[in-house]
ZATOR-419548 format. One record per residue (C-alpha): x, y, z. Coordinates in nm, 4 decimals, m for minus. Example, Ala and Ser with C-alpha at 12.3 -4.5 7.8 and 13.67 -1.06 7.14 Angstrom:
      east     north        up
    1.2300   m0.4500    0.7800
    1.3670   m0.1060    0.7140
***
This chain:
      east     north        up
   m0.3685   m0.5395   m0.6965
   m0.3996   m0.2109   m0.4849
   m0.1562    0.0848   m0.4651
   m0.2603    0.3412   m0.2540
   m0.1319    0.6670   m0.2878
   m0.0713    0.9296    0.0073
    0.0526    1.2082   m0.1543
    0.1035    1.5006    0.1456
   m0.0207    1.8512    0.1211
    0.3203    1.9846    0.2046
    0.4287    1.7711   m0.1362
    0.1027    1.9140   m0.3721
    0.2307    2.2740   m0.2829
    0.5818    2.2128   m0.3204
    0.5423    2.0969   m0.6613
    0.3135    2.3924   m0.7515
    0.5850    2.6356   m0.6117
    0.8116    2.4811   m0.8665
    0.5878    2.5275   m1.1500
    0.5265    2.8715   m1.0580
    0.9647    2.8940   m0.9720
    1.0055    2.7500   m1.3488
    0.7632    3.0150   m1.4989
    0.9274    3.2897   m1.3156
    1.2422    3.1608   m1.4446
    1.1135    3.0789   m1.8317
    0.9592    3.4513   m1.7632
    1.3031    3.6358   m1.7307
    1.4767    3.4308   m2.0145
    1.2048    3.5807   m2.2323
    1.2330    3.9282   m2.0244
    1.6146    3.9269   m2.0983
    1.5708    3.8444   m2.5035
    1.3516    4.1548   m2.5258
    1.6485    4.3537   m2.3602
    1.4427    4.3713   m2.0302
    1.7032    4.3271   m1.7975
    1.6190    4.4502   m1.4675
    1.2869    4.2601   m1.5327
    1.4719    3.9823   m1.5908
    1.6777    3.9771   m1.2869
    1.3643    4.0314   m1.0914
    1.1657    3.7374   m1.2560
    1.4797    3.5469   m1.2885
    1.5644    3.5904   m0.8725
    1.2291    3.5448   m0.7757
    1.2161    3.2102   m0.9355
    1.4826    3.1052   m0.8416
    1.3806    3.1365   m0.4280
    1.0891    3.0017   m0.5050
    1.2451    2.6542   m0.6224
    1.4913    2.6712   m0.3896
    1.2328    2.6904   m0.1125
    1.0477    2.4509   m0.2719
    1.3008    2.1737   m0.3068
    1.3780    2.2221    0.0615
    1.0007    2.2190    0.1579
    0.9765    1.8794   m0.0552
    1.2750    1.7673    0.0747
    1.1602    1.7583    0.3769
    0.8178    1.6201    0.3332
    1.0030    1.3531    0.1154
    1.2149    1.2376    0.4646
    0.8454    1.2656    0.6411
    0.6366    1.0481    0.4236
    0.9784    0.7842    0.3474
    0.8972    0.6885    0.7228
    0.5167    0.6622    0.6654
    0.5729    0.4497    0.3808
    0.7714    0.2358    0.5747
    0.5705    0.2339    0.8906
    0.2114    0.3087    0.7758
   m0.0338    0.0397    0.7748
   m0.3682    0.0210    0.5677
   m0.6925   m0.1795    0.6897
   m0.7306   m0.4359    0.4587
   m1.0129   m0.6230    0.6328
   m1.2397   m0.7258    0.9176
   m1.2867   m1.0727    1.0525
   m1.4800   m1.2485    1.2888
   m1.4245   m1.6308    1.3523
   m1.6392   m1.8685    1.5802
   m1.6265   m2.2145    1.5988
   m1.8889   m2.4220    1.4644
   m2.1358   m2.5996    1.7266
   m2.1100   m2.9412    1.7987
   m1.8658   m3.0063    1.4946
   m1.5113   m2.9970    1.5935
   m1.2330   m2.8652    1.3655
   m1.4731   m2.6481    1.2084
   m1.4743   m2.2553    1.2175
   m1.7164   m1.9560    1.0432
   m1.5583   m1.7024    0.9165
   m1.7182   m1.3636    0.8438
   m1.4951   m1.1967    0.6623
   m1.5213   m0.8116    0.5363
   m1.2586   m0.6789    0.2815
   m1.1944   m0.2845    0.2341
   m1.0632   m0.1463   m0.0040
   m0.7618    0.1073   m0.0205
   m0.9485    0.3893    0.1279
   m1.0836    0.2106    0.3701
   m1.4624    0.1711    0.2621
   m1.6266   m0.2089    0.2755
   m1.6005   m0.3458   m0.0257
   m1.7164   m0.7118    0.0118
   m1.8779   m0.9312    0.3354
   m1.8861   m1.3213    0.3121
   m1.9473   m1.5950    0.5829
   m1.7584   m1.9327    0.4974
   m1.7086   m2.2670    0.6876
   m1.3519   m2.3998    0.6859
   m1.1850   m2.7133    0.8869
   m0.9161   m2.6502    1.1303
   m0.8779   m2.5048    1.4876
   m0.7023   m2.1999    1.3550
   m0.7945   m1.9587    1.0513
   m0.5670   m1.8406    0.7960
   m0.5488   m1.5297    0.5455
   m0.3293   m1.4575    0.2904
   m0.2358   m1.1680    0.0469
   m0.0261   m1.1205   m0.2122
    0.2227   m0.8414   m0.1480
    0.4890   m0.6448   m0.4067
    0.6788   m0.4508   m0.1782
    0.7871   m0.0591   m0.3721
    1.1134    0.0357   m0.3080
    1.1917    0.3133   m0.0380
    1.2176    0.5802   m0.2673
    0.9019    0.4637   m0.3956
    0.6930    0.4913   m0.1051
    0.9032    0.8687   m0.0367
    0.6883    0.9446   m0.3181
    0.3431    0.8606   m0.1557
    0.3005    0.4814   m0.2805
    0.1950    0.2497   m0.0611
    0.2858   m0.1190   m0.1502
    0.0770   m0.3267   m0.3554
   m0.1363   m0.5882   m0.1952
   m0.4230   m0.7997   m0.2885
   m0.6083   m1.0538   m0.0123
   m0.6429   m1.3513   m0.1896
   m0.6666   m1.6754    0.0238
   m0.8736   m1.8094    0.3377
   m0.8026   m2.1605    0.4883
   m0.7941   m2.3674    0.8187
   m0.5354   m2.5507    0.9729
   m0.5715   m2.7905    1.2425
   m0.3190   m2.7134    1.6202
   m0.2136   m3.1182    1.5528
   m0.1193   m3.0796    1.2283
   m0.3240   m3.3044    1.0471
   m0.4038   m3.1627    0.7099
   m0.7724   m3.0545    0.6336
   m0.8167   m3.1616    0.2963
   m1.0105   m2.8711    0.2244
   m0.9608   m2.6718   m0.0521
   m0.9105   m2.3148   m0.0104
   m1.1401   m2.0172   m0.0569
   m1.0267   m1.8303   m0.3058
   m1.0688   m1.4183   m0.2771
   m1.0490   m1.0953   m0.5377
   m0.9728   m1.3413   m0.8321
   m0.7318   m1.5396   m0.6523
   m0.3084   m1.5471   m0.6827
   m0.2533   m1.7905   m1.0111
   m0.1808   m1.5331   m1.1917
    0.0186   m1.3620   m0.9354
    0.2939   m1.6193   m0.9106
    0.2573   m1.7256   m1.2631
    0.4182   m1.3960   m1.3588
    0.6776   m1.3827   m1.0933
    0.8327   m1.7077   m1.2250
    0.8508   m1.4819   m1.5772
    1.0138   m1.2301   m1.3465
    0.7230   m0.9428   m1.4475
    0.6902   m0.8213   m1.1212
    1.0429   m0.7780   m1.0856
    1.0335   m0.4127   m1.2337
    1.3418   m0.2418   m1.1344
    1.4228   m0.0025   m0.9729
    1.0542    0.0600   m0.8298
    0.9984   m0.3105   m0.7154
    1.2111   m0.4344   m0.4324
    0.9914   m0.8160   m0.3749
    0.7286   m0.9848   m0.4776
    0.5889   m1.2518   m0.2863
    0.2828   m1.4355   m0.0701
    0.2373   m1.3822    0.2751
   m0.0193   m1.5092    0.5378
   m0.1570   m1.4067    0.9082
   m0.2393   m1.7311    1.1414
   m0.4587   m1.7026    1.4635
   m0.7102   m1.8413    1.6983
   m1.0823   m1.7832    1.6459
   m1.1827   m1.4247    1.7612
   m1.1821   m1.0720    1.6246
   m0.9319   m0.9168    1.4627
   m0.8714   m0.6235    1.2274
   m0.6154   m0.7353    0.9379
   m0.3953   m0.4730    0.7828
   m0.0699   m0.4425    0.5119
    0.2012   m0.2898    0.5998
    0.4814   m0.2088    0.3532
    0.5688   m0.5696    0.3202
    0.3667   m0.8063    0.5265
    0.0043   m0.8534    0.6108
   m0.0374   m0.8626    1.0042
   m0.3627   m0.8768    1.1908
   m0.4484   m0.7615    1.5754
   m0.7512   m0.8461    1.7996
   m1.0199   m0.5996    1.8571
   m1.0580   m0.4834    2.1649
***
């Protein structure tokens, strides 16, 4: 399962203003025990303003990045789907996964029945707060199957991809993924299309996929 983290610049130097605010402020208590007291009111202000500023600078970035985490999408993988000459229902999938920066991490080519190609992922879906903090939601791509436009069933078992999901759903019956207050859902999810091109990505709590141009 994948968590990417985005943690901002504006967030990295707010938190090392407040370390720097808290040993300004650790600075004047020990200023004002050795009877240093205009030292300490110097050390002691300036810290202070500096974790004021700070909690208003990260504040702020917090608000920025909550809407990123809900809106921001990662590229989970690439796939190209043709169907197969002179055998109908049948489609070839090439199918690259990346991982969560964005770098190939596996290419495959399988055959499965059905007019239309399917991809699912497993998705745990952070809280709000969660993602405020830089988080991205936890995926993992684990499914690829056809499905016929009449509805027949294939009878074709599916490929399974990183491991699979057994163990995914085995431990959401037990409620483990449940982990309150950070987890909001766990659950499966799946993208459906035609044959073509199309980039696949996860969003905060779905996986989605759009055509390449």
């Amino acid at each position: 399962m994948s968590y990417p983290v985005d943690l901002g610049v504006l967030q990295a130097g707010a938190i090392a203003v407040i370390i720097a605010g808290v040993a300004l402020v650790i600075s004047a208590l020990v200023a004002l025990r050795r009877k240093r007291p205009r030292s300490s009111l110097l050390r002691g202000g300036g810290g202070l303003v500096l974790l004021a500023a700070a909690a208003l600078v990260l504040w702020t970035a917090t608000l920025v990045q909550t809407y990123l985490g809900l809106t921001g999408e990662i590229r989970a993988a690439h796939v190209v789907v043709t169907p197969v000459a002179d055998a109908e229902h049948r489609l070839e999938v090439d199918l690259t996964l990346f991982d969560e920066e964005g770098v190939p991490a596996e290419r495959s080519t399988y055959r499965v029945t059905g007019d239309l190609w399917v991809l699912q992922a497993q998705i745990v879906e952070l809280q709000p707060w969660v993602n405020a903090l830089g988080f991205h939601s936890g995926y993992k791509v684990s499914r690829l199957y056809g499905q016929r436009l009449d509805g027949v069933a294939t009878g074709q078992d599916h490929v399974l991809l990183n491991g699979g999901d057994r163990d995914f759903f085995r431990e959401m019956t037990e409620d483990r993924w449940f982990t309150s207050p950070f987890v909001r859902s766990a659950y499966g999810n799946a993208v459906i299309a035609m044959p073509g091109e199309y980039d696949v990505y996860i969003s905060r709590d779905a996986i989605k996929t759009r055509p390449v141009e």
